[in-house]
N, C-alpha and C positions, 0 to 999 in steps of 0.2 A: 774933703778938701775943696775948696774953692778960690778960683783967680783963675786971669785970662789966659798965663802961659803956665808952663811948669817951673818956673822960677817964683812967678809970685804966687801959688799955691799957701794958702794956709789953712790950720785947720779949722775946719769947724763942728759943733756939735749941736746936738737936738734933744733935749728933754722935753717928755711928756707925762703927764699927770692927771688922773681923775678924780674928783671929789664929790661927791656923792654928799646931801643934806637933804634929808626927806620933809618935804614940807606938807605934803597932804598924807601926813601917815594919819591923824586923827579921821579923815573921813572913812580911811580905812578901816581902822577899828571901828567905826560907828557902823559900817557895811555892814561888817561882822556879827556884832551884835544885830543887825538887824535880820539878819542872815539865821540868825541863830532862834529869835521871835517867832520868825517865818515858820522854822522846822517845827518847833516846839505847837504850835495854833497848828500843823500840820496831822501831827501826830493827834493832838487833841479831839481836831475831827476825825479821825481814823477810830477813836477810841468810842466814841457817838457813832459813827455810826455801824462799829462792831456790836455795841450794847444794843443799839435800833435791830440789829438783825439777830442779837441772841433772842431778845425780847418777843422779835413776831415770829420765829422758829418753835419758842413755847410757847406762842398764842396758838399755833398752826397747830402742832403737835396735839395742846391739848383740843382744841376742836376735834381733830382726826379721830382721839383718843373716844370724843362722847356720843361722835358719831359712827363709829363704829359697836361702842356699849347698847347703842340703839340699833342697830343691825342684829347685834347678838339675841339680845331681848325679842323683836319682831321674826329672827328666824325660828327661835325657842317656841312661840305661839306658834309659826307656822308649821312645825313640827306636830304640835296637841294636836291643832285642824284635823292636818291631814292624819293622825292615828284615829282620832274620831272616825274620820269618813271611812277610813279603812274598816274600822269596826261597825260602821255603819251599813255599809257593802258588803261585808261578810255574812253580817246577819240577814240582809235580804236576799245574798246569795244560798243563805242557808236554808233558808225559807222558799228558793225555787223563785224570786221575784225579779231576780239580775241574773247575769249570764256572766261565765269565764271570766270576758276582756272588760268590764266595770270591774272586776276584783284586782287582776294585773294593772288596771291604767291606775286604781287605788294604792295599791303598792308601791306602782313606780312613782308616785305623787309624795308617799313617805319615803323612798329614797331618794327621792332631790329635794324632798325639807332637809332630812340628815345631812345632805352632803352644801345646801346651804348654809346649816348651822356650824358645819366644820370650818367654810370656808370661813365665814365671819368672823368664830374665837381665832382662826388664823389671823386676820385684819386686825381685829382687836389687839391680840399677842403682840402684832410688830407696830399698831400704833403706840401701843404702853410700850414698847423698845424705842421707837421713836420720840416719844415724850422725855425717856431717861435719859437720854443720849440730849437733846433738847438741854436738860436742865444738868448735866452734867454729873450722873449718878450711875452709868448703864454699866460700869464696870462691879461698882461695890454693892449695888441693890439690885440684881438681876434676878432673883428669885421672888424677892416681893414684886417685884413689876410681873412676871411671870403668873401669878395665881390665877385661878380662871374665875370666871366672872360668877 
């Protein structure tokens, strides 16, 4: 109610209303869309540079792999050597021309080629596990990757 006394009081009332007309809804949907660009070119470089790193994983792998083949191969010769010398120091041990510790230091020399050459086809073994694993095969071809060299 309003008026000055309580006599001339009368009523009154108040309506309110809101009306809502979206006039920049288009820039919004263009946001969107571009929002949507954004993610897509996002994911794209995600996927480059997943293949980038699958890629130099089985470059690495396989380097690992031919450099360890070559370890294997070099311990293998240095195995012959040293059975040679060992035969070679046996015999002049046998002959009275070396003494005891030239026959032990010969022997101990073939067994740290053996235990070179274990270590190696070890090396080997887990770079061909690493190349499989690499190229994505270590599950279903594990016995072919496994053969010794």
């Amino acid at each position: 109610t309003i008026g000055q006394t309580f006599g001339d009081l009368e009523k009154t009332f108040s309506v309110a209303g809101r009306v809502r007309i979206p006039i920049w809804n288009g820039g919004r949907s263009a946001g969107e869309v571009a929002q949507a660009w954004a993610l897509a070119a996002r994911r794209r470089a995600e996927l480059d540079d997943l293949t980038d790193q699958v890629e130099g994983d089985v470059r690495k792998a396989y380097l690992d792999l031919s450099a360890a083949a070559s370890q294997v191969d070099l311990a293998a010769q240095n195995v012959v050597v040293a059975r040679e010398a060992l035969e070679l120091t046996r015999q002049r041990f046998d002959a009275g021309v070396a003494d005891n510790l030239e026959l032990v230091q010969a022997q101990e020399a073939v067994a740290t080629a053996e235990l070179d050459r274990i270590n190696s086809v070890f090396a080997h073994n887990v770079s061909k596990l690493a190349l499989a694993r690499a190229v994505g095969q270590a599950d279903e071809r594990i016995e072919a990757f496994l053969e010794l060299p």
